[in-house]
C-alpha positions in Angstrom: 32.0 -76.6 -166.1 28.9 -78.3 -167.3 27.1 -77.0 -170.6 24.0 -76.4 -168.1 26.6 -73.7 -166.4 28.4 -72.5 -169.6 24.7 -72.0 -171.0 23.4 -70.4 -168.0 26.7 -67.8 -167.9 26.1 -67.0 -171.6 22.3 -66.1 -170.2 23.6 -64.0 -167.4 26.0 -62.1 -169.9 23.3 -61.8 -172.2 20.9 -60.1 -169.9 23.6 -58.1 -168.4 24.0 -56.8 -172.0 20.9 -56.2 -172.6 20.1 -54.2 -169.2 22.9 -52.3 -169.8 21.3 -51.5 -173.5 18.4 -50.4 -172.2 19.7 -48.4 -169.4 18.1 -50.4 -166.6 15.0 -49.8 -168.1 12.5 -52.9 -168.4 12.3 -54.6 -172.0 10.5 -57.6 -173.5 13.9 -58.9 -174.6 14.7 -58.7 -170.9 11.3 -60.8 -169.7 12.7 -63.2 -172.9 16.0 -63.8 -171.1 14.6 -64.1 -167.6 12.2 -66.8 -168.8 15.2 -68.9 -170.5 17.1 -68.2 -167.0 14.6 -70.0 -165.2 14.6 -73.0 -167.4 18.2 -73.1 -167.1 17.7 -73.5 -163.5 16.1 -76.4 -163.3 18.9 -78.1 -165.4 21.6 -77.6 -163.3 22.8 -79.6 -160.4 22.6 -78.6 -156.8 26.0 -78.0 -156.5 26.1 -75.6 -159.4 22.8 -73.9 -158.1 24.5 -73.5 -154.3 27.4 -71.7 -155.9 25.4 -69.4 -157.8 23.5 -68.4 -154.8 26.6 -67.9 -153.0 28.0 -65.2 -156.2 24.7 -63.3 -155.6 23.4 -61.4 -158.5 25.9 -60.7 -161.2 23.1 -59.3 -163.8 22.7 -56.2 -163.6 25.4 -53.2 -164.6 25.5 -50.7 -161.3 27.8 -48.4 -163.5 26.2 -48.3 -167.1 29.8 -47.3 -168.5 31.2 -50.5 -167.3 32.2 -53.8 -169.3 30.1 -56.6 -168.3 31.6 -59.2 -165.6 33.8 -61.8 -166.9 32.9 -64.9 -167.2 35.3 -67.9 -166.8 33.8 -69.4 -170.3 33.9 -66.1 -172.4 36.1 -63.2 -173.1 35.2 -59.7 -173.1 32.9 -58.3 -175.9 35.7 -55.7 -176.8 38.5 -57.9 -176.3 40.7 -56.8 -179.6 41.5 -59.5 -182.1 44.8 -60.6 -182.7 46.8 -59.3 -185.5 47.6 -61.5 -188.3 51.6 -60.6 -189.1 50.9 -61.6 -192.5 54.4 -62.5 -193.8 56.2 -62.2 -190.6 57.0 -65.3 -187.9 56.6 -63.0 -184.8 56.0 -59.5 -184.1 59.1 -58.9 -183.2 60.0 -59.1 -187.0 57.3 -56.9 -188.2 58.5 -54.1 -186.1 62.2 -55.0 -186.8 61.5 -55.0 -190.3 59.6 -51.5 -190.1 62.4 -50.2 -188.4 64.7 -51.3 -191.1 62.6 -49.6 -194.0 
């Protein structure tokens, strides 16, 4: 994936984001976002162009309750964080040790 691509995803999440902030309702952050979009355009190849027309439009949140799409460069903004077993090799001997105290 070209950084053209990876930057224009990280544009499509953002306005996804911020439509779904705003509750579909128009916003200047939105107009901000769009504008960056369409310089982004320009940047990338015809081949990455012709497979983004072929996705359709993947900006804008039909059911405002929903995650974003994903994104093959990003994960998903409540992804959890891994847990640090501080002191432990594994999991498995964090639990095993709980289970022993």
């Amino acid at each position: 994936m070209s950084k053209e691509l990876v930057r224009y995803r990280r544009l499509e999440r953002r306005l996804w984001i911020t439509r779904w902030r705003h509750d579909g309702e128009e916003s200047a952050e939105e107009d901000e976002i769009l504008d960056e979009m369409d310089a982004a355009w320009v940047e990338l190849s015809e081949s990455e162009q012709a497979v983004l027309k072929t996705e359709g439009p993947r900006c804008w949140p039909i059911d405002f309750s929903t995650l974003p799409p994903q994104f093959m460069d990003a994960r998903y903004v409540s992804e959890p964080e891994a847990w640090v077993y501080e002191g432990f090799k594994s999991p498995l001997d964090a639990i095993l040790s709980a289970e022993a105290a």
